[in-house]
C-alpha positions in Angstrom: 11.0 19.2 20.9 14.4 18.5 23.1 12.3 18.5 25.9 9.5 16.1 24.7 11.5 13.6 23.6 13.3 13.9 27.6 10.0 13.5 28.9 9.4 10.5 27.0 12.7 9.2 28.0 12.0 9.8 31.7 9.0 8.3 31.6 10.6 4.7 29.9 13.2 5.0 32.9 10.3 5.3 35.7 10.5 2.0 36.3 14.0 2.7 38.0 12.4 4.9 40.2 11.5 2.1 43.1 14.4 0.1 43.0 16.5 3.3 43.0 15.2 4.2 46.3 15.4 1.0 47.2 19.0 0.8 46.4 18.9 4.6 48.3 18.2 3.2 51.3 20.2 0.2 51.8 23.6 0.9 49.8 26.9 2.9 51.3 27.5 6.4 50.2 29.9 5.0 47.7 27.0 2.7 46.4 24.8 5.9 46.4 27.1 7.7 44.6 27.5 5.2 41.7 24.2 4.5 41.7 23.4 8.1 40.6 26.2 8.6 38.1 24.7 5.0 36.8 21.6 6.5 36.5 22.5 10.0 34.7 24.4 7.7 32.2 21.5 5.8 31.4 19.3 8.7 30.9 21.6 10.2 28.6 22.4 7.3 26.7 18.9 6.5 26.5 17.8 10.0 25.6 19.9 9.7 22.6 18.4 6.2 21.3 15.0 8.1 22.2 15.4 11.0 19.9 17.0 9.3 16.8 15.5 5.9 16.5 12.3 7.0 17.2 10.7 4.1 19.3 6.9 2.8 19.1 5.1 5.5 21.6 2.1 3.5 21.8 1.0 3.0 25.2 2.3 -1.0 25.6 5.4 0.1 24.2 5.6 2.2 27.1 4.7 0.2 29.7 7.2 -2.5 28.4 10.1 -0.3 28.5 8.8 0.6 32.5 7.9 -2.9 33.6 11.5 -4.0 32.2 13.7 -1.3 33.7 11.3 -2.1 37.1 12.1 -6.0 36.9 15.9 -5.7 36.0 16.0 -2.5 38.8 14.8 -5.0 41.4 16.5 -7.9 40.5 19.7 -5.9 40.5 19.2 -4.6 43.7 18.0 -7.6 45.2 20.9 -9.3 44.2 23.4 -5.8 45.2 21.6 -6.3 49.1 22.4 -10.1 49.1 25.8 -10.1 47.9 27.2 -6.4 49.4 25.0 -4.7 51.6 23.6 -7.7 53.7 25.0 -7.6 57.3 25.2 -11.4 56.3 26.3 -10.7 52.7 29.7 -12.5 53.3 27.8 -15.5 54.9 25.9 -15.6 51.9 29.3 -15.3 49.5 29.9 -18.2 50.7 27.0 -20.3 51.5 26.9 -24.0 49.9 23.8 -25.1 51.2 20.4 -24.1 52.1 19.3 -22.5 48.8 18.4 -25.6 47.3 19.6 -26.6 43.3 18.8 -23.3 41.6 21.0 -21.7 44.8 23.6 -23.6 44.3 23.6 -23.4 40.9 23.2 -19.0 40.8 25.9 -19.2 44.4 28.8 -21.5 41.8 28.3 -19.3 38.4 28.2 -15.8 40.7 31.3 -17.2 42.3 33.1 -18.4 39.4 32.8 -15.5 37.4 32.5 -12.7 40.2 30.9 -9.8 39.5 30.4 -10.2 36.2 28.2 -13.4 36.8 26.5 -11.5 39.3 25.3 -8.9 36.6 25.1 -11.7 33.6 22.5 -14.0 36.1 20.3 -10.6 36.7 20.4 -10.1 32.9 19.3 -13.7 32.5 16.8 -13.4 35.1 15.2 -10.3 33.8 15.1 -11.5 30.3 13.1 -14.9 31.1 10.6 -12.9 32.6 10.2 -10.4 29.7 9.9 -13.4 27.3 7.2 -15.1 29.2 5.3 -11.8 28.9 5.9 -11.0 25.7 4.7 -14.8 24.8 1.4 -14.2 26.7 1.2 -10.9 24.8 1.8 -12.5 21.1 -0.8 -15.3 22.1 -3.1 -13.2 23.0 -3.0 -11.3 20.0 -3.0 -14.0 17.7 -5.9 -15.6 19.4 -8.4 -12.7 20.1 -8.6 -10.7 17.0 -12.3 -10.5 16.9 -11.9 -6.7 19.1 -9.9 -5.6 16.1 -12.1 -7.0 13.7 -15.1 -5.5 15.2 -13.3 -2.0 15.1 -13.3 -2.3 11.6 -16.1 0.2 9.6 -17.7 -2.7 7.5 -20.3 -2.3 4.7 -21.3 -5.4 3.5 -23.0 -6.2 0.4 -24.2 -9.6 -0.9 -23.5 -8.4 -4.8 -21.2 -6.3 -6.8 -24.1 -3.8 -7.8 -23.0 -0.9 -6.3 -19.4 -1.4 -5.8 -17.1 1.4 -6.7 -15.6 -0.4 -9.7 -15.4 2.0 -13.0 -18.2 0.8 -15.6 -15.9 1.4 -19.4 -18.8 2.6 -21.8 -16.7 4.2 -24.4 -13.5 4.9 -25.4 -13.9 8.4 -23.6 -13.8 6.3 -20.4 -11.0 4.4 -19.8 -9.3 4.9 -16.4 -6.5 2.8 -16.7 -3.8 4.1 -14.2 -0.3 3.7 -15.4 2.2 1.3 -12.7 3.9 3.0 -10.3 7.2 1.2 -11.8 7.1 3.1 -15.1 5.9 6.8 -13.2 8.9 5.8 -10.8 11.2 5.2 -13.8 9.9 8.6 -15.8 10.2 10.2 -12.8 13.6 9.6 -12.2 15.0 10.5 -15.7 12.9 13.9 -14.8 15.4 14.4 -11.9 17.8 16.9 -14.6 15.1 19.1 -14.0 16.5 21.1 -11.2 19.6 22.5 -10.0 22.0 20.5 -8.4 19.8 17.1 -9.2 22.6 14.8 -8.6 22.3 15.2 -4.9 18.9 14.1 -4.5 16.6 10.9 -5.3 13.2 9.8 -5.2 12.4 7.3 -2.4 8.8 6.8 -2.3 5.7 8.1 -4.0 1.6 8.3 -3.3 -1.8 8.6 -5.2 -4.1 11.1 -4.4 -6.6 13.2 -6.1 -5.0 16.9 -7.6 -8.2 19.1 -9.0 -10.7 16.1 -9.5 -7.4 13.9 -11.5 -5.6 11.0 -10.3 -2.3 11.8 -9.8 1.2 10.8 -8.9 3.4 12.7 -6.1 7.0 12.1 -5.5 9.0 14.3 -3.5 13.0 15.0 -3.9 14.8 13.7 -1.0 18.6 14.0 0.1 20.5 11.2 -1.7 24.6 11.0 0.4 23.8 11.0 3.8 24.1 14.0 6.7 26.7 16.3 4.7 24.7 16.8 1.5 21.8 17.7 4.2 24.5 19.8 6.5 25.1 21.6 3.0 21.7 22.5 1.0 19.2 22.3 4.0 16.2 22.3 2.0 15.0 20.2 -0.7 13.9 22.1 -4.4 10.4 19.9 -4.2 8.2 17.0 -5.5 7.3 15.8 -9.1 3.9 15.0 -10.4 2.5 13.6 -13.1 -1.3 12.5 -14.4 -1.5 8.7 -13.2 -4.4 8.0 -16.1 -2.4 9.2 -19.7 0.4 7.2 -20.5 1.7 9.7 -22.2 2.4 12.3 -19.2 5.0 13.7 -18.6 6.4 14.2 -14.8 5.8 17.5 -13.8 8.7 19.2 -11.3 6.9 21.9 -9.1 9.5 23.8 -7.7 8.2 24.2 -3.7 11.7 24.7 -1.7 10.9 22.0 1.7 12.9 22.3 4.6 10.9 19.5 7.0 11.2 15.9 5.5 12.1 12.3 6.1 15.5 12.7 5.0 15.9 16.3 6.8 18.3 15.5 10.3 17.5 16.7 13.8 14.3 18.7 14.4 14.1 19.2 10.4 13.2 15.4 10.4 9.5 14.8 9.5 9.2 11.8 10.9 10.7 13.0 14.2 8.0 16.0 14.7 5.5 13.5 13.9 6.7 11.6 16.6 7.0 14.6 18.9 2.6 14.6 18.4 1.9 10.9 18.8 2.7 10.2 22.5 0.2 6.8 22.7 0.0 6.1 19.0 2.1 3.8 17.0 3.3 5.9 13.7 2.3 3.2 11.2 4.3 2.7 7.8 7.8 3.0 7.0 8.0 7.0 6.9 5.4 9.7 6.4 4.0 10.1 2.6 3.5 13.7 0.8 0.1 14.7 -0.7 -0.7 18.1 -1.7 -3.3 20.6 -1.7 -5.1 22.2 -4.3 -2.3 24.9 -4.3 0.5 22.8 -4.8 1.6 22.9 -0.8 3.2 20.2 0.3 2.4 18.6 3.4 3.4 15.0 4.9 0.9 12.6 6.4 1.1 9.7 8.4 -2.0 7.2 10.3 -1.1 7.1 14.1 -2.4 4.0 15.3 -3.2 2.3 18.9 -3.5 -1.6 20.0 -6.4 -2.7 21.6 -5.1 -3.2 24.5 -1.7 -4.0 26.6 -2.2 -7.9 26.0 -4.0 -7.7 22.7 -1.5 -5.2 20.3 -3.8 -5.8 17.2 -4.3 -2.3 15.9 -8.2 0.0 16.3 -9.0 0.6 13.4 -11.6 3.0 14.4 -9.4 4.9 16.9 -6.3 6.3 14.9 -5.6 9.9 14.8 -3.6 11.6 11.4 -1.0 13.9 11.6 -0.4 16.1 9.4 2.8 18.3 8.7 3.5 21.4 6.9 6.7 20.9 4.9 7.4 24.2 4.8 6.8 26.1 8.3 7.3 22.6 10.1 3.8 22.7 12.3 2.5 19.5 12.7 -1.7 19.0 13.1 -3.1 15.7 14.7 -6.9 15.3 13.3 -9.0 12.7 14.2 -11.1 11.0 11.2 -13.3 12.9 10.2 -11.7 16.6 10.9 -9.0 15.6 8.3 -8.5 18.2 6.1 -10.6 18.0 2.3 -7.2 17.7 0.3 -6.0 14.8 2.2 -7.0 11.8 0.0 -5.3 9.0 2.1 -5.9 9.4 5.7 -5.0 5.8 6.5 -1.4 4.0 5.0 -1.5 1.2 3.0 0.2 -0.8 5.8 -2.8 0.0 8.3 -5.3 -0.8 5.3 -3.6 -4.3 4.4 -3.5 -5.3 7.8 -6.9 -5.0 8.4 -8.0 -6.2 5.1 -6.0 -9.6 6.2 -8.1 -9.6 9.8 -11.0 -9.3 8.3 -10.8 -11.9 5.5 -9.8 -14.1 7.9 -11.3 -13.6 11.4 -14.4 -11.8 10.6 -16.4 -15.2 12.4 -13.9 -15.9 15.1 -10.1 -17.1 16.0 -11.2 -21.0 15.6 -13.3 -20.7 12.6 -9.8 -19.8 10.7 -8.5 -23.0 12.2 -7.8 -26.8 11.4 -10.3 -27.2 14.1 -13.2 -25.1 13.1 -15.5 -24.9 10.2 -13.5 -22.3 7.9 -17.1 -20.6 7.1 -16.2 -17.1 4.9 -12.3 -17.2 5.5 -10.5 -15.4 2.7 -7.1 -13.9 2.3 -6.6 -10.7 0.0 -4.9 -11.6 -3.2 -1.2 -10.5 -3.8 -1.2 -8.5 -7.1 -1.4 -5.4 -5.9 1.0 -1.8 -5.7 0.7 -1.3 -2.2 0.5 -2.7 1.1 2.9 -5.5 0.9 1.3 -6.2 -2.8 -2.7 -6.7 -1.5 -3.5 -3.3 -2.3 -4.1 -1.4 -5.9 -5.5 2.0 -5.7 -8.1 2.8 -7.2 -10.1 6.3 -8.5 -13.6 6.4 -8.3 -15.8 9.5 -8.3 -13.1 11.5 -6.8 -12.3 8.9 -4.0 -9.3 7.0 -3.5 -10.4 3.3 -2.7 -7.5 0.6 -1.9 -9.0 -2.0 -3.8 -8.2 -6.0 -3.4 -9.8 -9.0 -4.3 -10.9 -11.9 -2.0 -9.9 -15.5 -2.7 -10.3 -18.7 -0.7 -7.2 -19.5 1.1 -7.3 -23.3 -0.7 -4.3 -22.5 -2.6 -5.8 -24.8 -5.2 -8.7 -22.5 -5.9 -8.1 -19.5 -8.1 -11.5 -17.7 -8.5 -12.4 -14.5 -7.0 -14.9 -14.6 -3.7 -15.3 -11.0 -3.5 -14.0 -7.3 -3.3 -13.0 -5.1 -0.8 -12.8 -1.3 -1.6 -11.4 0.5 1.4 -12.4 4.3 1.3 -8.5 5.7 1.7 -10.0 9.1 3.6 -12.9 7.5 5.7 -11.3 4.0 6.8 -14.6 2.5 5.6 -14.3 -1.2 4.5 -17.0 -2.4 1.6 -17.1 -5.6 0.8 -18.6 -7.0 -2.1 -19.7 -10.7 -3.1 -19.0 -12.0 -6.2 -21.2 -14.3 -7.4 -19.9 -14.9 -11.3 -17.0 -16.9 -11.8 -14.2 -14.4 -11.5 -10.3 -15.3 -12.0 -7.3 -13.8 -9.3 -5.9 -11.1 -10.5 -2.4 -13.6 -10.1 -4.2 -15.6 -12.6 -5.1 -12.8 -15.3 -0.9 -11.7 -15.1 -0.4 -15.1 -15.7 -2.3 -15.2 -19.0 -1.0 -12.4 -20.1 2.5 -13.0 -19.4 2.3 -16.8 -20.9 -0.4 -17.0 -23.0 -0.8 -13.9 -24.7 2.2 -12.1 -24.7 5.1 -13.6 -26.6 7.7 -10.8 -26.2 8.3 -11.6 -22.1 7.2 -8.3 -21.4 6.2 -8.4 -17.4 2.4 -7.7 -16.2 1.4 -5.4 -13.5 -1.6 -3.0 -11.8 -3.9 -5.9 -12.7 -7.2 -3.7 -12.5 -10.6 -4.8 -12.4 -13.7 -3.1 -14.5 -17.1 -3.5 -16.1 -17.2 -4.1 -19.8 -20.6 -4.4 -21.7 -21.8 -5.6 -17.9 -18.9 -8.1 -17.3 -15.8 -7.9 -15.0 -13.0 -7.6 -16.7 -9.2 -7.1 -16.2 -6.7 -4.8 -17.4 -3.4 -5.6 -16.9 -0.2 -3.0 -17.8 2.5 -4.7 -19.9 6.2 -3.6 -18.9 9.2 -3.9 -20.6 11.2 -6.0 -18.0 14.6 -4.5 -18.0 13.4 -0.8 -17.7 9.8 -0.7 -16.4 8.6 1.0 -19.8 5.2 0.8 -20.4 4.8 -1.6 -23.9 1.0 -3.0 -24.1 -2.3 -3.0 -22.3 -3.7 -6.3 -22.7 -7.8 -6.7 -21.6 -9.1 -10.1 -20.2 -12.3 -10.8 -19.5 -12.4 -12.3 -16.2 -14.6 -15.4 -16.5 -12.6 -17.1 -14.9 -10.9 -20.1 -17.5 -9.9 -18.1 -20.4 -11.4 -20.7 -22.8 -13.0 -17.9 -24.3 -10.3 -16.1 -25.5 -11.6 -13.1 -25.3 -8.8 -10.8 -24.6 -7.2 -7.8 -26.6 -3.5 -6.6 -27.0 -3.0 -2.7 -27.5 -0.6 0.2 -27.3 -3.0 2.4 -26.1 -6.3 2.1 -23.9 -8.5 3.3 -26.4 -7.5 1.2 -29.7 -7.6 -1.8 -27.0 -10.9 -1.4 -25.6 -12.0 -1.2 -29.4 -10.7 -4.7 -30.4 -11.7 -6.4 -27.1 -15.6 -5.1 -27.4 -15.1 -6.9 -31.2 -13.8 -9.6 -29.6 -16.7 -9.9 -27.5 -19.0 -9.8 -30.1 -17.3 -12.5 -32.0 -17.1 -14.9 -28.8 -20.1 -14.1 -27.1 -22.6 -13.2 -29.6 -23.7 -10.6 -27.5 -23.7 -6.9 -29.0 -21.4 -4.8 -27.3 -21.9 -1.0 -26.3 -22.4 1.0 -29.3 -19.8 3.5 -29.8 -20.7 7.0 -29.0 -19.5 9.8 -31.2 -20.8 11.4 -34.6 -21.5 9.1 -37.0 -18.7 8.6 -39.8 -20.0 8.7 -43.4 -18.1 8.6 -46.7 -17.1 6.8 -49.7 -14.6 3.9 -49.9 -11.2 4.5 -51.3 -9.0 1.7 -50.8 -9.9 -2.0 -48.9 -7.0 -4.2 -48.0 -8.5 -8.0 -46.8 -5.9 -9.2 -44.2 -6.5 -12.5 -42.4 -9.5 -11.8 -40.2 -9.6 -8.3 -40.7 -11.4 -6.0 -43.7 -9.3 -2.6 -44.0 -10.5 0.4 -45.6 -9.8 4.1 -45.6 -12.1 6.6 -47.4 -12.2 9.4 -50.0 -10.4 12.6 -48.4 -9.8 10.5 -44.6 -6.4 9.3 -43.9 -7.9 7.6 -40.7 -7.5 3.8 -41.4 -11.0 1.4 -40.4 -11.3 -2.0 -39.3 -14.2 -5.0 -39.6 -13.4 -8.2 -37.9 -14.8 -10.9 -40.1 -14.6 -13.5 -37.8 -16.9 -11.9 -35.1 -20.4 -13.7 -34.8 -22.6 -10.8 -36.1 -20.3 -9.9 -39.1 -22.6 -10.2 -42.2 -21.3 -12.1 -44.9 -22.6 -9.2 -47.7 -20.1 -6.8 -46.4 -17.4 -8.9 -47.8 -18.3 -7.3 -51.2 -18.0 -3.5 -50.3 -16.0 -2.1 -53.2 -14.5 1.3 -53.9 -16.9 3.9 -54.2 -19.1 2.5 -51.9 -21.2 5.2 -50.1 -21.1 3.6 -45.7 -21.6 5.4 -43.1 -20.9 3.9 -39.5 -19.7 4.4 -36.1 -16.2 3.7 -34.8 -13.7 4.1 -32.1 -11.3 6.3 -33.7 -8.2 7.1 -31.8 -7.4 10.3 -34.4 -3.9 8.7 -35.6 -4.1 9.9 -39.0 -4.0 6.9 -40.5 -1.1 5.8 -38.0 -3.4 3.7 -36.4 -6.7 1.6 -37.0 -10.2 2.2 -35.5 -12.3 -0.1 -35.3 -16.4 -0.5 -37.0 -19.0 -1.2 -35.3 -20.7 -4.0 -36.7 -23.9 -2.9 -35.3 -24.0 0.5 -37.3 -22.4 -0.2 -40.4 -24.4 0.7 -43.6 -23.4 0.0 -47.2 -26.0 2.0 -49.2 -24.0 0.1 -52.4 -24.5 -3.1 -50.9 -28.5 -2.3 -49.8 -29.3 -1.6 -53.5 -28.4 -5.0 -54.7 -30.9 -6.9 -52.3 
């Protein structure tokens, strides 16, 4: 690896190479001499930077580093042979005339200031240069996106139809996945689960798919700098925890890992990444763990290319994955589609969010997007998200990982929803759907449930979209403010004004889901999905009438029931059930044992006392 990392340094300083035969062939043996020592220093010095601030290796990169070392080589020595090794160089000391304004101007600064000046004008010099190309590079980039955009593995559908978004039937299907703030938060008062805890942290964590289940991974990381590495070496492992129950608890898996991001020297995972992506650009902020169906531990990170040397948008189609193993070190480079099966996320949320933005915006052109063209489909990805800067929620579907974000215009006056995109996290596919109902932002959902709905100031979060009895419709995760604890699930159906009021406030996902397809029955008139489940029969032991509600519990079942009499298909007889009523009916029953309600469905309830009397 020592060597690698001195080839890469070697080949950043080739651009010395000319004007140090240059400077070869016109200096003293004194200036020879110096001129080598000079260059020894540089490499070392440079070697260093090299290996521990890991610069882009992306092949611009590159030939930036070489073109600037070439222009401030030859302006250096240009400027060496003018002042000191001309035969004429003391004539040209002290020259006044000939040279014109910017002569005179470089002959009186180099004279006033010697040889400093001399050095600080070729500094000058080579830095102008470097910001004119730079400039032509950054316009470039900004103005020619459509490359990058066409790189980008599109699927485009003109409905919502087929799009990867979880349908809720039943209470058995409610894929709510908790926020990453309160699995963080868990996680970390989990951390007394080891030895020697108080040395380590958790910095980062991912989703992926663990035996078919959505899951969290964290891994332990040194927390107090090079000693506490210098001292324990490895790390004791990662946590995990189910990212769909609420109630899970993190899980430590004890998996001893010697290469990771906050491992020094070779041990550094980021570093033997680096040592495999010669060309690439290692995307994100540091490599992220996933595991494999045995619990190994591995750390993965997208290695992405520009275009081009003038156009440094990424290829979105030509990225390679590395792949290390935290335990023996090796390090694998995959293209797409020979990544391994467990890896779930082949492309970081930072590769994924930048081209979500292109292609919402630039998908018909640089000048389209402008004040000056026609603004035809331009969108911008909503900002409610996890991941990705906040455009990006993950999402589980079918055993998929999608990085899900909604479209909206980019009118900031317009708050409805223009489509989806669902980015396949293994593939790098891009499937965009239309939406053609009138759909709010996922900012705008938070915002009802923070203001509207939610009196106690709890914060929301993981805005996620689903269909309910056929209609979108979001679930948002309530969090205690000061200490990320999860508090309520509130479900809004996204029609985009709210007027409806056809939302529901629970503790859990299932008692939630119960009272919002109530809701929707009261608001909408439209029958809701009957529950599934045996049907509940027995005779009526207590009835409380509470407001809008009609309580009962029944002969030998603690489990308490709930009619809403306000809905629109609640019929007026079955205000007059009485005790010993035989019903039967089906419900959404969460099994509290009378700790909590489940709600009737309207559609199924039978009162055989009540059926008599007609």
């Amino acid at each position: 690896m020592l060597s690698y990392f001195a080839l890469i340094t070697l080949v950043k300083l080739s651009g010395l190479l000319i004007p140090f035969i240059w400077l070869l062939i016109i200096a003293d043996r004194r200036g020879r001499l110096f001129g080598t020592l000079a260059i020894v220093l540089l490499f070392i010095v440079s070697y260093i930077n090299t290996y521990f601030n890991l610069p882009d290796l992306a092949y611009p990169s590159l030939i930036d580093g070489w073109l600037m070392w070439f222009i401030f080589g030859m302006i250096l020595v240009a400027a060496l042979r003018r002042f000191l090794y001309s035969p004429n160089a003391a004539v040209a000391r002290t020259a006044q005339s000939g040279d014109g304004i910017i002569g005179e101007v470089v002959q009186r600064f180099t004279g006033a200031f010697g040889w400093i000046g001399k050095v600080a004008m070729v500094a000058v010099l080579a830095v102008i240069v470097f910001i004119i190309l730079g400039s032509v590079t950054s316009l470039v980039t900004k103005m020619n996106p459509r490359p990058a955009v066409q790189s980008i593995k599109t699927d485009m559908n003109d409905d919502t139809k087929n799009a990867p978004m979880p349908i809720i039937k039943n209470s058995a299907e409610t894929p709510v996945v908790n926020a990453p703030q309160t699995i963080s938060t868990d996680m970390n008062n989990s951390l007394n689960s080891f030895k020697n805890s108080n040395v380590y942290d958790l910095n980062h964590m991912r989703v992926q798919m663990y035996k078919g289940k959505m899951v969290y991974v964290a891994p332990v990381e040194f927390s107090g700098g090079f000693w506490r590495y210098i001292h324990y070496l490895k790390v004791p492992g990662y946590f995990r925890t189910n990212a769909t129950d609420k109630n899970a608890d993190p899980k430590f898996v004890a998996k001893p890992m010697k290469y990771t991001p906050s491992a020094y020297f070779n041990n550094d995972a980021d570093r033997r990444i680096s040592a495999h992506s010669l060309g690439y650009s290692m995307v994100g902020a540091t490599a992220q763990l996933e595991i494999d169906d045995n619990g190994t531990p591995y750390y993965v990170r997208t290695l992405a290319k520009p275009i081009s040397y003038l156009n440094r948008n990424y290829d979105f189609k030509h990225y390679k994955v590395a792949v290390l193993n935290t335990i023996t070190g090796k390090v694998k480079v995959y293209s797409p589609k020979q990544v391994p099966k467990f890896v779930d996320i082949s492309v970081t949320p930072e590769f994924v969010s930048q081209e979500v933005s292109l292609f919402g915006r630039y998908r018909h052109g640089f000048w389209n997007a402008t004040s000056f063209g026609g603004h035809s489909g331009v969108m911008k990805p909503t900002t409610a998200g996890t991941e990705g800067g906040d455009k990006l929620t993950p999402y589980a579907y079918k055993g998929r990982v999608y990085y899900f974000t909604g479209m909206t215009s980019v009118n900031e006056h317009q708050s409805s929803i223009l489509g989806y995109t669902f980015v396949d996290a293994r593939t790098n596919t891009l499937h965009y759907y239309r939406e053609h109902g009138n759909v709010m932002t996922p900012e705008r959902a938070i915002s009802y449930a923070q203001q509207d709905i939610n009196p106690q100031n709890y914060r929301g979060t993981l805005p996620l979209l689903y269909r309910i009895n056929g209609d979108p419709t979001w679930v948002v995760s309530m969090l205690d403010r000061d200490n990320n604890s999860f508090m309520k699930y509130v479900y809004l159906l996204a029609d985009g004004n709210n007027q409806s009021g056809t939302y529901a406030i629970g503790d859990d996902a299932q008692s939630t889901l119960a009272l919002f397809e109530q809701r929707f029955e009261a608001k909408t008139g439209v029958t809701a999905t009957i529950p599934t489940g045996k049907t509940v029969t027995g005779t009526v032991n207590r009835i409380v009438r509470n407001d809008d509600n009609l309580l009962f519990i029944l002969k030998n079942n603690n489990q308490v029931y709930k009619m809403d009499t306000s809905a629109k298909n609640f019929n007026p007889l079955f205000q007059f059930i009485a005790e010993g009523d035989r019903v039967s009916f089906k419900a959404e029953s969460t099994g509290g044992k009378g700790l909590s309600t489940a709600n009737v469905s309207l559609s199924t309830f039978k009162d055989n006392a009540l059926t008599a009397k007609k």
